[in-house]
PDB file of N, H, CA, C and O in Angstrom:
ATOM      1  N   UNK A   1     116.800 101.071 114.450  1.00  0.00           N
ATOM      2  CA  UNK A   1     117.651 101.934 113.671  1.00  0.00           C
ATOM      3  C   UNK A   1     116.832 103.109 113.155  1.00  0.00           C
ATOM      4  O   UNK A   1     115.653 103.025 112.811  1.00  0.00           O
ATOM      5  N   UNK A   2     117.489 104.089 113.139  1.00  0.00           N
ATOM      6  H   UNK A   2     118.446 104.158 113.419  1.00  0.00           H
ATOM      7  CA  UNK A   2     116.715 105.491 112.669  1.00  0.00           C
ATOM      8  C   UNK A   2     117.365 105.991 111.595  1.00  0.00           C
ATOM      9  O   UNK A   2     118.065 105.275 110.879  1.00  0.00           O
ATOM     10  N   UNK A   3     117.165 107.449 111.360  1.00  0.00           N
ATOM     11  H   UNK A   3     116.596 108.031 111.942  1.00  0.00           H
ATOM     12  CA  UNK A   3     118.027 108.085 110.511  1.00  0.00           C
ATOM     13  C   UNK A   3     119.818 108.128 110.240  1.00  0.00           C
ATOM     14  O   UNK A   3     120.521 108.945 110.835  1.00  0.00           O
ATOM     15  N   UNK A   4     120.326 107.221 109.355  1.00  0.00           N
ATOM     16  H   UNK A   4     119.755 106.558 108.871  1.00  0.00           H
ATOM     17  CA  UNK A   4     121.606 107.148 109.227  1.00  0.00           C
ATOM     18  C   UNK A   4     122.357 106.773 110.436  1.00  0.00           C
ATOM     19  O   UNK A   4     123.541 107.052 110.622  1.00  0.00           O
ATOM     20  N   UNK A   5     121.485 106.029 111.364  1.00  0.00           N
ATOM     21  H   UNK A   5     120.523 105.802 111.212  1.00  0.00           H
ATOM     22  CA  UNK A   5     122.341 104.972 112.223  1.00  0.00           C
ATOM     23  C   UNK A   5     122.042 105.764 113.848  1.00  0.00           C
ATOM     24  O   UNK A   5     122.475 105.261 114.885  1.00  0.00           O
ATOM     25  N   UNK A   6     121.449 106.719 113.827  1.00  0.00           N
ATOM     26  H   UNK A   6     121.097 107.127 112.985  1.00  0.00           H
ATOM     27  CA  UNK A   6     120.900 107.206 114.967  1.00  0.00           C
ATOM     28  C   UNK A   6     119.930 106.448 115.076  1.00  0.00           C
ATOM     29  O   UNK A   6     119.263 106.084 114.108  1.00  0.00           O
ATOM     30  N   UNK A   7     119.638 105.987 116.667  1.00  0.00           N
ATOM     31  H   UNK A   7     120.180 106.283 117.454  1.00  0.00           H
ATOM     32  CA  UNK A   7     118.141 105.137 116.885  1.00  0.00           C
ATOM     33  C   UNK A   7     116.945 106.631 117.698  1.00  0.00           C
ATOM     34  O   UNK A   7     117.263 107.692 118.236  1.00  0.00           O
ATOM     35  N   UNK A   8     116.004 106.200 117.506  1.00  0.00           N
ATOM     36  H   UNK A   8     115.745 105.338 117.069  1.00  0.00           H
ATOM     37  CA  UNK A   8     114.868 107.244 117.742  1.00  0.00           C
ATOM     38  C   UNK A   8     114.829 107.266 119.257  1.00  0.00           C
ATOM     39  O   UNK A   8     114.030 108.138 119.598  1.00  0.00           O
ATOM     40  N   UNK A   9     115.339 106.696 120.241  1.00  0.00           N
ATOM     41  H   UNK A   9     115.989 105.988 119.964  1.00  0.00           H
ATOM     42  CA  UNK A   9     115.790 107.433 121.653  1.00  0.00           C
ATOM     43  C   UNK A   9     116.715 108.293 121.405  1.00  0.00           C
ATOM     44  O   UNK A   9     116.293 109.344 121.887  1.00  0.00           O
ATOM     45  N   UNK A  10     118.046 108.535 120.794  1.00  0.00           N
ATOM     46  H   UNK A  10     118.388 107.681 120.403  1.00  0.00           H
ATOM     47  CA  UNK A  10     119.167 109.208 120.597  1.00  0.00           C
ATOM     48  C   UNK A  10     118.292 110.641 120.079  1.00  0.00           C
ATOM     49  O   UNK A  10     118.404 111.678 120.733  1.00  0.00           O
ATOM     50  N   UNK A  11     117.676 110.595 119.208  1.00  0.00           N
ATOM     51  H   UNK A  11     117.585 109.753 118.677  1.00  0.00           H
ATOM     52  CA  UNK A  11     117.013 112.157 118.425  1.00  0.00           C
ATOM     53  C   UNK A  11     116.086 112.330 119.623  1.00  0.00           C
ATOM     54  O   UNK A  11     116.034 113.516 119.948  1.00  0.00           O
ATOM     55  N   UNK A  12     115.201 111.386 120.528  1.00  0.00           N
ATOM     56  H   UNK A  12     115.243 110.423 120.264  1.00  0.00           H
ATOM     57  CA  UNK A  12     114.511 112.106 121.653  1.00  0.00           C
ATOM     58  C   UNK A  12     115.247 113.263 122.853  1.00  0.00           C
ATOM     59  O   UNK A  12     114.948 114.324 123.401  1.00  0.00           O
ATOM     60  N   UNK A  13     116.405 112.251 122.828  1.00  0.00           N
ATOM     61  H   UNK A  13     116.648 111.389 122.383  1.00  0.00           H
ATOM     62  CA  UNK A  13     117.184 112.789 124.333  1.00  0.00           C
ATOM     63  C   UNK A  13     117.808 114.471 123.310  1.00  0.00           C
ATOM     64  O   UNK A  13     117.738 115.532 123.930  1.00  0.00           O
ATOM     65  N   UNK A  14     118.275 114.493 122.040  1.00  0.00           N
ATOM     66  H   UNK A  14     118.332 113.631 121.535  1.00  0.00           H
ATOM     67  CA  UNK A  14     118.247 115.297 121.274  1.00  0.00           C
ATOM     68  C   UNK A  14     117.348 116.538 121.524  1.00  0.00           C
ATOM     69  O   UNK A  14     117.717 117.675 121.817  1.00  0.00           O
ATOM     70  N   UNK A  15     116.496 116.221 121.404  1.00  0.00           N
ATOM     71  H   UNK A  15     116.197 115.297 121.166  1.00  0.00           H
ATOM     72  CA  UNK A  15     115.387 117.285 121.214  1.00  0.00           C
ATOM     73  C   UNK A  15     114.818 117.778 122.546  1.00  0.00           C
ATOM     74  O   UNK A  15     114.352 118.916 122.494  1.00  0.00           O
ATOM     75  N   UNK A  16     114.737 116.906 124.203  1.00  0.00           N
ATOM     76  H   UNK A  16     115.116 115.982 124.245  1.00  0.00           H
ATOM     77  CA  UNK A  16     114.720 117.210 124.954  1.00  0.00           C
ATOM     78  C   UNK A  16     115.964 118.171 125.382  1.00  0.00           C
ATOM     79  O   UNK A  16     115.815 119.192 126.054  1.00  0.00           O
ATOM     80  N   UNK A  17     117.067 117.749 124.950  1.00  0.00           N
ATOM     81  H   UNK A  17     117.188 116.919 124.405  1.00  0.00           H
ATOM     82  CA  UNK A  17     118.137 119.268 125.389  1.00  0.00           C
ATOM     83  C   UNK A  17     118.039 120.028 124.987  1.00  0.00           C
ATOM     84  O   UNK A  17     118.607 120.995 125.493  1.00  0.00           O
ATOM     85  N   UNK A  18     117.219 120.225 123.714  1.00  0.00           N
ATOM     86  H   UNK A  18     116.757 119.439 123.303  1.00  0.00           H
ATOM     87  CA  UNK A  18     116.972 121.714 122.797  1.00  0.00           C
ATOM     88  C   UNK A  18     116.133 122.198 123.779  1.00  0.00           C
ATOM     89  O   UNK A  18     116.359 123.147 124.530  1.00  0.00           O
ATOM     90  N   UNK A  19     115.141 121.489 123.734  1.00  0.00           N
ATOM     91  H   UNK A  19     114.957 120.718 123.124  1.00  0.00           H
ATOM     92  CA  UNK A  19     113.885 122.488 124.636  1.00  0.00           C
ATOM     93  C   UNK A  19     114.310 122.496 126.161  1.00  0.00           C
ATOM     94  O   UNK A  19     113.444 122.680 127.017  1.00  0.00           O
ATOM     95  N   UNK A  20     115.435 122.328 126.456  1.00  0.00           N
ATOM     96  H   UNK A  20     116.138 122.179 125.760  1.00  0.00           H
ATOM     97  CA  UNK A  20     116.043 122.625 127.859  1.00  0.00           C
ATOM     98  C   UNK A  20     116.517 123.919 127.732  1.00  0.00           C
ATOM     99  O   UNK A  20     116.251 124.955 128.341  1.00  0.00           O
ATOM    100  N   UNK A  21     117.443 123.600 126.616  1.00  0.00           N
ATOM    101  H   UNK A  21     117.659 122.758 126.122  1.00  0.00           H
ATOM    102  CA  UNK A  21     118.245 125.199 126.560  1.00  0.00           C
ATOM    103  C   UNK A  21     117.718 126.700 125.866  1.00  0.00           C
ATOM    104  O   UNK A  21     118.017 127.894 125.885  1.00  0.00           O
ATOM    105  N   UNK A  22     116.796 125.834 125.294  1.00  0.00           N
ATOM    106  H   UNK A  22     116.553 124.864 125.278  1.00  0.00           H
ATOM    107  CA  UNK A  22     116.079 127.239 124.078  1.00  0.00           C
ATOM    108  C   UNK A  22     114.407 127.447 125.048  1.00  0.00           C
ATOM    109  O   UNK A  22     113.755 128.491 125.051  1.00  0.00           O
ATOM    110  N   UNK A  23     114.205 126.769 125.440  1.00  0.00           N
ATOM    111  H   UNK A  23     114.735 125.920 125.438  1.00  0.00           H
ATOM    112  CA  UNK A  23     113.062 126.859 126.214  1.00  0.00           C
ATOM    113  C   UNK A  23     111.484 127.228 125.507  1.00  0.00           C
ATOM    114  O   UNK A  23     111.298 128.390 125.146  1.00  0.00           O
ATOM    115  N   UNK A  24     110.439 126.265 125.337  1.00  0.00           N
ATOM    116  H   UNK A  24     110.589 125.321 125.630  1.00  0.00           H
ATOM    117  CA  UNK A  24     109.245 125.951 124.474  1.00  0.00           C
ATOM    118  C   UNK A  24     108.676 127.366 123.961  1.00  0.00           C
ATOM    119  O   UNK A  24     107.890 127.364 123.014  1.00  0.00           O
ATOM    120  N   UNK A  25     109.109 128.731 124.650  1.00  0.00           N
ATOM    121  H   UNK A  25     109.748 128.733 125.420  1.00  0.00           H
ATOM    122  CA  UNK A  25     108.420 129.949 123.873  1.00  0.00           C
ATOM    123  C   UNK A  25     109.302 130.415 122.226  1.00  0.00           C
ATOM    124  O   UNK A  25     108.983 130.675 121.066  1.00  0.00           O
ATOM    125  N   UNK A  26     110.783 130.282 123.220  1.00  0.00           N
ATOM    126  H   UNK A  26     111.042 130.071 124.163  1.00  0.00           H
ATOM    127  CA  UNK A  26     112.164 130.329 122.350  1.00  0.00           C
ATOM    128  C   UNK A  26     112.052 129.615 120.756  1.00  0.00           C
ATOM    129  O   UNK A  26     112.465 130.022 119.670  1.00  0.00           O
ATOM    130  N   UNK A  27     111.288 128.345 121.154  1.00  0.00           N
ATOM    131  H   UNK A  27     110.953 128.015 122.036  1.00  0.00           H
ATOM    132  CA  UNK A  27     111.369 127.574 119.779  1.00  0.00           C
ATOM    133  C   UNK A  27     110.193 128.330 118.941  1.00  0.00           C
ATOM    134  O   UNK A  27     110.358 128.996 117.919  1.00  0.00           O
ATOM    135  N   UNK A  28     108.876 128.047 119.668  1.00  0.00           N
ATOM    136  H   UNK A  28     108.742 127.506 120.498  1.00  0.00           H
ATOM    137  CA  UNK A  28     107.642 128.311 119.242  1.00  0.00           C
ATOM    138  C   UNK A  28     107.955 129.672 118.067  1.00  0.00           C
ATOM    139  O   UNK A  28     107.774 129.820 116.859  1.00  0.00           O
ATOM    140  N   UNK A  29     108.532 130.541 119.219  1.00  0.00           N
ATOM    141  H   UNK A  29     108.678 130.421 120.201  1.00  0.00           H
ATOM    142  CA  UNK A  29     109.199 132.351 118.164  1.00  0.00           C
ATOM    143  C   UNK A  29     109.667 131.904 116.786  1.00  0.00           C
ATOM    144  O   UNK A  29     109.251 132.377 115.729  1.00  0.00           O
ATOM    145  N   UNK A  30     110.589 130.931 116.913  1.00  0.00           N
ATOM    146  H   UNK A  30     110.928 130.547 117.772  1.00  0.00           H
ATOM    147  CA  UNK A  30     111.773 130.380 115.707  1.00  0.00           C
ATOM    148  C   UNK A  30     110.900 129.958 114.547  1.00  0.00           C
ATOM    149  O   UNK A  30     111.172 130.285 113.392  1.00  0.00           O
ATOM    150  N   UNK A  31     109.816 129.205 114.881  1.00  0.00           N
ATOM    151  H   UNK A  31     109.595 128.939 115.820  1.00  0.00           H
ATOM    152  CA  UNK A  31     109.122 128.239 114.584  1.00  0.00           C
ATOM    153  C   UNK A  31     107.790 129.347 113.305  1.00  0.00           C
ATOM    154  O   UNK A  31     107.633 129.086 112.112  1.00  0.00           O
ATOM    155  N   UNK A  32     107.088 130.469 114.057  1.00  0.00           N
ATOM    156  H   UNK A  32     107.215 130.681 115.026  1.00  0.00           H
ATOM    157  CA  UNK A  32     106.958 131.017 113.402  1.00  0.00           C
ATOM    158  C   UNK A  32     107.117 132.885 112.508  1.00  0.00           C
ATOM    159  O   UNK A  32     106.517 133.694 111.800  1.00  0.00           O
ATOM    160  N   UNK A  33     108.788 132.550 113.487  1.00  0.00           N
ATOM    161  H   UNK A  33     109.275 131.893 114.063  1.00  0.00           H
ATOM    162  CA  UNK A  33     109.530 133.526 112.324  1.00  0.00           C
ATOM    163  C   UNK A  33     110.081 132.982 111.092  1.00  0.00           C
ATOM    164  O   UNK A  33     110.417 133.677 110.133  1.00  0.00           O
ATOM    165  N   UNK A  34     110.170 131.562 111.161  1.00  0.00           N
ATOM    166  H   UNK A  34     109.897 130.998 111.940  1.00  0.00           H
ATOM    167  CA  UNK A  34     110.350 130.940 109.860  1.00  0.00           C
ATOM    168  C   UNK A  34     109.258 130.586 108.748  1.00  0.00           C
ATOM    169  O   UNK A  34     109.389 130.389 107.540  1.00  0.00           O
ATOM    170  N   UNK A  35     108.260 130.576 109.485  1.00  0.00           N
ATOM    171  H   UNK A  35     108.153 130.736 110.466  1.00  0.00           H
ATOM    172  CA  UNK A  35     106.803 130.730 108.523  1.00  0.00           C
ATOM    173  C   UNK A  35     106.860 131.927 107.977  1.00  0.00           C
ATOM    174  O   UNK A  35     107.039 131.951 106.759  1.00  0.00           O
ATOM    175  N   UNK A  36     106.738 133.126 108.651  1.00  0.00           N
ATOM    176  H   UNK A  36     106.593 133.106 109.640  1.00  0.00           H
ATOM    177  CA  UNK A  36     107.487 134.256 108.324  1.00  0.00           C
ATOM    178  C   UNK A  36     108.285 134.597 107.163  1.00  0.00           C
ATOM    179  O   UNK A  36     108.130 135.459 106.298  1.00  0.00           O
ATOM    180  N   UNK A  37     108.951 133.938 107.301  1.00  0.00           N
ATOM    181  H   UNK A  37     109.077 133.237 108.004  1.00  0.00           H
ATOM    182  CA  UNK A  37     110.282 134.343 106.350  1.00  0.00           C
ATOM    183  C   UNK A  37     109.610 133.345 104.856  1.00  0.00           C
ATOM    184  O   UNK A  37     109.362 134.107 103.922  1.00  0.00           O
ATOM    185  N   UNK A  38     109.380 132.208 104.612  1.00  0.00           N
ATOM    186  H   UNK A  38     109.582 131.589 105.371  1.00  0.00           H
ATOM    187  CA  UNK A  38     109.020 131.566 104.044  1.00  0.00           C
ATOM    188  C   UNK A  38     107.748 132.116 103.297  1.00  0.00           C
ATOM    189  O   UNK A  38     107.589 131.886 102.098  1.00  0.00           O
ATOM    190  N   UNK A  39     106.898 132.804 103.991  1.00  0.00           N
ATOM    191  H   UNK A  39     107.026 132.991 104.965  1.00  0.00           H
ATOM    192  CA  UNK A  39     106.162 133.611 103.176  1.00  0.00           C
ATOM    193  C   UNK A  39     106.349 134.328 102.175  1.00  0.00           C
ATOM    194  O   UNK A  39     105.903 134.144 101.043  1.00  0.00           O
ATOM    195  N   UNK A  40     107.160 135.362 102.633  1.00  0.00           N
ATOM    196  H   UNK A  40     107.522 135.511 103.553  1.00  0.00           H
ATOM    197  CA  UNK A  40     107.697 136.422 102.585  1.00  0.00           C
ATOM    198  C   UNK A  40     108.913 136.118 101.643  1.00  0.00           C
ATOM    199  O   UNK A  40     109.689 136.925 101.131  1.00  0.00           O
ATOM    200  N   UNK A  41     108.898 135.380 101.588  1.00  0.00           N
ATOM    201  H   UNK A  41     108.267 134.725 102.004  1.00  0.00           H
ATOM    202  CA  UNK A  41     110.052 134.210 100.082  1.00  0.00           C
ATOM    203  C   UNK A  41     108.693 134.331  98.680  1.00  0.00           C
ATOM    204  O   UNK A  41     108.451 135.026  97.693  1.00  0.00           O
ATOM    205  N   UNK A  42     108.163 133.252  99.362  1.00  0.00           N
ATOM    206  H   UNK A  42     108.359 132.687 100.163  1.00  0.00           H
ATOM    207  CA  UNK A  42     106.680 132.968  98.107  1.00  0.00           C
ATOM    208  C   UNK A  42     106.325 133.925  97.597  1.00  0.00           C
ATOM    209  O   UNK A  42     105.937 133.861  96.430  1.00  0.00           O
ATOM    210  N   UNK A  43     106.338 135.427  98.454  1.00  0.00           N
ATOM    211  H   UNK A  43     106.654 135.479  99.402  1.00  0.00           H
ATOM    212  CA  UNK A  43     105.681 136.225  97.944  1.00  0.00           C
ATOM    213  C   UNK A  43     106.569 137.081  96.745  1.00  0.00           C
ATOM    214  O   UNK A  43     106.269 137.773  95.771  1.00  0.00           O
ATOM    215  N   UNK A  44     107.607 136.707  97.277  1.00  0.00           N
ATOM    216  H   UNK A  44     107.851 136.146  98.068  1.00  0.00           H
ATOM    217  CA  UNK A  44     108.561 137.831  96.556  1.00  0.00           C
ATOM    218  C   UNK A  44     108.628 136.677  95.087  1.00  0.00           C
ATOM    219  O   UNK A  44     108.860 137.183  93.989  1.00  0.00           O
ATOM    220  N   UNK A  45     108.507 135.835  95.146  1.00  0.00           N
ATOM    221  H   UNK A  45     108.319 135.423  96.037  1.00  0.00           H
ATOM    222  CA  UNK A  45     108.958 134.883  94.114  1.00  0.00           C
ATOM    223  C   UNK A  45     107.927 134.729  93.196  1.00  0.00           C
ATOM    224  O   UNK A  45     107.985 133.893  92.294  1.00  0.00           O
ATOM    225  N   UNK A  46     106.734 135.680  93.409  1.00  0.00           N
ATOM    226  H   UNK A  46     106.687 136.359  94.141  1.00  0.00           H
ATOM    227  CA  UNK A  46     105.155 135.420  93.090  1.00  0.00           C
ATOM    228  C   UNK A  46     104.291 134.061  93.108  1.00  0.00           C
ATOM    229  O   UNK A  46     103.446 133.593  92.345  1.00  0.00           O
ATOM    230  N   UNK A  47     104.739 133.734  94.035  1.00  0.00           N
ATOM    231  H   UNK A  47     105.426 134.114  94.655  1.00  0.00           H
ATOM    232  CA  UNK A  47     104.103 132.157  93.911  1.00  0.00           C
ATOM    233  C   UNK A  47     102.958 132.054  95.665  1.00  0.00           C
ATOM    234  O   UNK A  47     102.751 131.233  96.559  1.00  0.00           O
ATOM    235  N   UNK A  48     102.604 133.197  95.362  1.00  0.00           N
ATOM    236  H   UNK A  48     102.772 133.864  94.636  1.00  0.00           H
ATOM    237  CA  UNK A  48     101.494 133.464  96.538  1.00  0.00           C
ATOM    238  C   UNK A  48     100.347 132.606  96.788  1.00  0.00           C
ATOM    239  O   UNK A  48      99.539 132.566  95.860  1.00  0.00           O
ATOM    240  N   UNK A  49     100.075 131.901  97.832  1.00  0.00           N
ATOM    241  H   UNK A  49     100.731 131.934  98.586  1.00  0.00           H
ATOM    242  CA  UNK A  49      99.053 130.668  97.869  1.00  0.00           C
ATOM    243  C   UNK A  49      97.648 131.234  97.676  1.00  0.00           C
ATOM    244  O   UNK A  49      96.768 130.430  97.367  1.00  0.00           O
ATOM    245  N   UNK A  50      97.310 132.619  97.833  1.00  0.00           N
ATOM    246  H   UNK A  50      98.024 133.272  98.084  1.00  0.00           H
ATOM    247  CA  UNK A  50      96.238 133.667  97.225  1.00  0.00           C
ATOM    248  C   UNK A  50      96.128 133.681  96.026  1.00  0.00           C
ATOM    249  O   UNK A  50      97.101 134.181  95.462  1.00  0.00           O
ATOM    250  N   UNK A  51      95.368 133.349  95.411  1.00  0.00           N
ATOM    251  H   UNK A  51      94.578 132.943  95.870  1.00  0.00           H
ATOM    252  CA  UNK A  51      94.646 133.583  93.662  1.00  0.00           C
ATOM    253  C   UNK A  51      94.509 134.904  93.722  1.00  0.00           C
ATOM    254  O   UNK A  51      94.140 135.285  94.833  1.00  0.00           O
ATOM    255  N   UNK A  52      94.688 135.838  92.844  1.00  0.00           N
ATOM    256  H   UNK A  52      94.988 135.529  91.941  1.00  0.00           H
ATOM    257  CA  UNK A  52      94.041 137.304  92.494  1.00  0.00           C
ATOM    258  C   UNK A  52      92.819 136.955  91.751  1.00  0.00           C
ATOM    259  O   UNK A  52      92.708 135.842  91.236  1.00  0.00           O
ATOM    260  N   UNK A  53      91.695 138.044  91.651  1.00  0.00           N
ATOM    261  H   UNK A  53      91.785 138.948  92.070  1.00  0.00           H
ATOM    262  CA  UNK A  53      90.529 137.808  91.238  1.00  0.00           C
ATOM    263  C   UNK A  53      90.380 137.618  90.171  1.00  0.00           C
ATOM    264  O   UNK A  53      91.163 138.128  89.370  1.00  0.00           O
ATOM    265  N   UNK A  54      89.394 136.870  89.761  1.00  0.00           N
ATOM    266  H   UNK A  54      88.757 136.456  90.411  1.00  0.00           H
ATOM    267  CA  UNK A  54      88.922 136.473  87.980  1.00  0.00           C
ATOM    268  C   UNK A  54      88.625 137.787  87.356  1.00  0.00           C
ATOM    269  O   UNK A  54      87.733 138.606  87.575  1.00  0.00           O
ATOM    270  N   UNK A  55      89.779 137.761  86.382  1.00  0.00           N
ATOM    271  H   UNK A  55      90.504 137.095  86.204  1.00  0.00           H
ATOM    272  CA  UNK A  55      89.569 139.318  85.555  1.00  0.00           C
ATOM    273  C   UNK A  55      88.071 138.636  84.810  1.00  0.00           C
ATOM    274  O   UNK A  55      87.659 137.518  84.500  1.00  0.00           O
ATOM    275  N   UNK A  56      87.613 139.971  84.755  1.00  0.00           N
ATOM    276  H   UNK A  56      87.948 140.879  85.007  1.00  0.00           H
ATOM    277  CA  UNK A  56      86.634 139.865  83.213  1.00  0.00           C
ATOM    278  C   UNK A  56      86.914 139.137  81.627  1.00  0.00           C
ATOM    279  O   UNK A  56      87.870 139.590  80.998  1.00  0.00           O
ATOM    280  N   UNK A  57      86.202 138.171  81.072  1.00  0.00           N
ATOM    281  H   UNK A  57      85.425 137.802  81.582  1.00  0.00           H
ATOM    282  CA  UNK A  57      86.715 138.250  79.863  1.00  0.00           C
ATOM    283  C   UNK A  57      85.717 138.950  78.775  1.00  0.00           C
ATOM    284  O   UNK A  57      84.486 138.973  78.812  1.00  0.00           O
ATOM    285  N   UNK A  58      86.552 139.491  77.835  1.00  0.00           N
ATOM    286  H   UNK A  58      87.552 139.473  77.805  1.00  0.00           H
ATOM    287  CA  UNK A  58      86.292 140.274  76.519  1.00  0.00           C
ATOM    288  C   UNK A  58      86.281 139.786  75.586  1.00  0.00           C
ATOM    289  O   UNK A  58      87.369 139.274  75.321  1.00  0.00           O
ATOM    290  N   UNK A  59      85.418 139.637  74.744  1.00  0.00           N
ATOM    291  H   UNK A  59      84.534 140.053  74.960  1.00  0.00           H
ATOM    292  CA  UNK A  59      85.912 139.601  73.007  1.00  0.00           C
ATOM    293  C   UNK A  59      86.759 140.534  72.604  1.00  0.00           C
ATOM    294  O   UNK A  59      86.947 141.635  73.122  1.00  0.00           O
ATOM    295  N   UNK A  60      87.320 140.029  71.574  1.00  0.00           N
ATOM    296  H   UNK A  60      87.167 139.135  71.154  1.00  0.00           H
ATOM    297  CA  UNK A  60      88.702 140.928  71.465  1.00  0.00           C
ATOM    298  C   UNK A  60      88.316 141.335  69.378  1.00  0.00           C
ATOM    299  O   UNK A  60      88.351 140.625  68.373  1.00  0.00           O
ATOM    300  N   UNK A  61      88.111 142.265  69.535  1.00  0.00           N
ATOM    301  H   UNK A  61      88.082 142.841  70.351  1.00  0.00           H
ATOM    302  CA  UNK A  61      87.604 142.323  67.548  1.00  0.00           C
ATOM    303  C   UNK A  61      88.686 142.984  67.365  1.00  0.00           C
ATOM    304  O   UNK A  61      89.243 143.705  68.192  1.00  0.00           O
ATOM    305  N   UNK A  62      89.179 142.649  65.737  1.00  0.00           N
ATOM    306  H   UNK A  62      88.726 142.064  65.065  1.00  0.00           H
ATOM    307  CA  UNK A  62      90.141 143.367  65.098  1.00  0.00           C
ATOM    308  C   UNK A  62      89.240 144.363  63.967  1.00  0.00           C
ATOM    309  O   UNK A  62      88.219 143.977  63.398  1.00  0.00           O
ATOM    310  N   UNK A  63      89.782 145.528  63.818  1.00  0.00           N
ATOM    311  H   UNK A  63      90.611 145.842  64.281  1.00  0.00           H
ATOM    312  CA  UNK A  63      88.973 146.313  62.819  1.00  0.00           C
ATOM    313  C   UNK A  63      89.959 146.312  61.158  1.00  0.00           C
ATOM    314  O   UNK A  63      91.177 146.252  60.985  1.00  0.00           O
ATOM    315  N   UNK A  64      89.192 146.373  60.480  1.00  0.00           N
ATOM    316  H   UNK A  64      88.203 146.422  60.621  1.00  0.00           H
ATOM    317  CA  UNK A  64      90.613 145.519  59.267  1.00  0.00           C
ATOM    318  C   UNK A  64      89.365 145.199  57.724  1.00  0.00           C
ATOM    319  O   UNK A  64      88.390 144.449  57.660  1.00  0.00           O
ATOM    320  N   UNK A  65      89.924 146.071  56.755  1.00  0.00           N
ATOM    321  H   UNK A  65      90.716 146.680  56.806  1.00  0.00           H
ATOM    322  CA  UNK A  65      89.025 145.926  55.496  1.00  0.00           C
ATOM    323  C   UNK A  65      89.718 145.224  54.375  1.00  0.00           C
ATOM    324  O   UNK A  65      90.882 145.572  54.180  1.00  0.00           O
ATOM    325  N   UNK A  66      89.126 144.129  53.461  1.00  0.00           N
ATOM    326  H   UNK A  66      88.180 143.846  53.620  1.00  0.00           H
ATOM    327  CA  UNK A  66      89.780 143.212  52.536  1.00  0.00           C
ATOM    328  C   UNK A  66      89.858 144.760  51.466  1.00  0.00           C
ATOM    329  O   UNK A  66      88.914 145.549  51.428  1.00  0.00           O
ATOM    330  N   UNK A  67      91.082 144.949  50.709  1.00  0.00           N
ATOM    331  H   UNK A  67      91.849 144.308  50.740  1.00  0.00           H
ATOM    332  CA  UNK A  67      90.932 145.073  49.478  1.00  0.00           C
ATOM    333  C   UNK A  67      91.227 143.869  48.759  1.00  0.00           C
ATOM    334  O   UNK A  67      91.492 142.815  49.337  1.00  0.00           O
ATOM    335  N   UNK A  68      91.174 144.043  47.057  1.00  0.00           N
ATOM    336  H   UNK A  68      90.958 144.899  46.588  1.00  0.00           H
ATOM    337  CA  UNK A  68      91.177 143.261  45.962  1.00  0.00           C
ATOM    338  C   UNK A  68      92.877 144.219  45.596  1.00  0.00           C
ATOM    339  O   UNK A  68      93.355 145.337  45.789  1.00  0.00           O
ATOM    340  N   UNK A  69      93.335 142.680  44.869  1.00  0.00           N
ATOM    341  H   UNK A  69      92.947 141.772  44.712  1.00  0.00           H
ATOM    342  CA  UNK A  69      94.846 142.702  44.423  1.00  0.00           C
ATOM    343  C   UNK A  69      94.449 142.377  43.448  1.00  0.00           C
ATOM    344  O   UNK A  69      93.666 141.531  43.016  1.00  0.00           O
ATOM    345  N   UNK A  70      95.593 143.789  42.787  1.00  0.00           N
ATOM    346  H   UNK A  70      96.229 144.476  43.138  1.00  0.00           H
ATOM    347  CA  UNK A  70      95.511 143.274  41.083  1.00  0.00           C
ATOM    348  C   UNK A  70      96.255 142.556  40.208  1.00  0.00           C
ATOM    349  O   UNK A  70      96.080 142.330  39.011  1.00  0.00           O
ATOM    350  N   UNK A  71      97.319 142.147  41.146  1.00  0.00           N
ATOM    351  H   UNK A  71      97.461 142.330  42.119  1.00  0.00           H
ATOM    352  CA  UNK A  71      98.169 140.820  40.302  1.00  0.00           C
ATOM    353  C   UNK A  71      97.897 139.724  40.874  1.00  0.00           C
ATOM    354  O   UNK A  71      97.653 139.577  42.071  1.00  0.00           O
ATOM    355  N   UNK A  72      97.934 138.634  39.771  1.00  0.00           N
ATOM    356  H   UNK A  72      98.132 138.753  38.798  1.00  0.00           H
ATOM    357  CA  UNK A  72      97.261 137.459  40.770  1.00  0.00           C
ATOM    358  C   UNK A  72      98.950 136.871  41.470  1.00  0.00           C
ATOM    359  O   UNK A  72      99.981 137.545  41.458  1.00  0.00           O
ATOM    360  N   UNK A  73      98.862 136.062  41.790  1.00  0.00           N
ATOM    361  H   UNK A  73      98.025 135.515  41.799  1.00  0.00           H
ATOM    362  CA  UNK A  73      99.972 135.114  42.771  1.00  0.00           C
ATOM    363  C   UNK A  73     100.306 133.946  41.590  1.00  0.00           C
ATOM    364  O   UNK A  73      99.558 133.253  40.900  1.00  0.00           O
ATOM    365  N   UNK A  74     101.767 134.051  41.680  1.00  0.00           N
ATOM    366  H   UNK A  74     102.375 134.614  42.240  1.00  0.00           H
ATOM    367  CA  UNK A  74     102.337 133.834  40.926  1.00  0.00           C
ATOM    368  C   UNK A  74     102.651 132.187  41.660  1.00  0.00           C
ATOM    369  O   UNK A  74     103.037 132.121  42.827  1.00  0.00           O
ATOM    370  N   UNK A  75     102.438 130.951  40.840  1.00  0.00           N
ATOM    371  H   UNK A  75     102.125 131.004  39.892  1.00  0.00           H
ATOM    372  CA  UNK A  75     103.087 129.820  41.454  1.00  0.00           C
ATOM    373  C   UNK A  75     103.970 129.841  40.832  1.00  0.00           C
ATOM    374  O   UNK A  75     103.946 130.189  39.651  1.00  0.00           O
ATOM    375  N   UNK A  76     105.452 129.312  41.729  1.00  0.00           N
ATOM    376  H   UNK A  76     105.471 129.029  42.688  1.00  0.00           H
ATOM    377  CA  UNK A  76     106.333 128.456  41.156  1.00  0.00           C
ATOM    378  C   UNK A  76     106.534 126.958  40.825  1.00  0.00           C
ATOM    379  O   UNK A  76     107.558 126.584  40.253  1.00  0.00           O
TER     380      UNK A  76
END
């Protein structure tokens, strides 16, 4: 028994009529115009299997002077 009641001769004789009628260059094309396309998905989706390069890191300083307050803070 195979997939949902097909036995794995039935998907052979299957796949031998494909490559009868579409013929092994026919598929091969299909095969990677769909890599193709699938790329070309990832990429648009930004999920590119390429890392971009390690930015630099920086210290990051804030410039910023304490004054003194002349009322104190009031608890409630």
């Amino acid at each position: 028994m195979g997939l949902g009641g097909i036995s794995v001769w039935q998907l052979l004789i299957v796949l031998l009529i494909v490559v009868m009628l579409f013929g092994t260059k026919r598929l091969k094309g299909l095969g990677s115009d769909l890599g193709d396309a699938i790329k070309g998905f990832r990429k648009s989706m930004g999920t590119e299997d390429e890392k971009p390069g390690v930015e630099e890191k920086r210290p990051h300083t804030i410039d910023a002077e304490a004054r003194k307050v002349d009322e104190p803070v009031k608890k409630d």
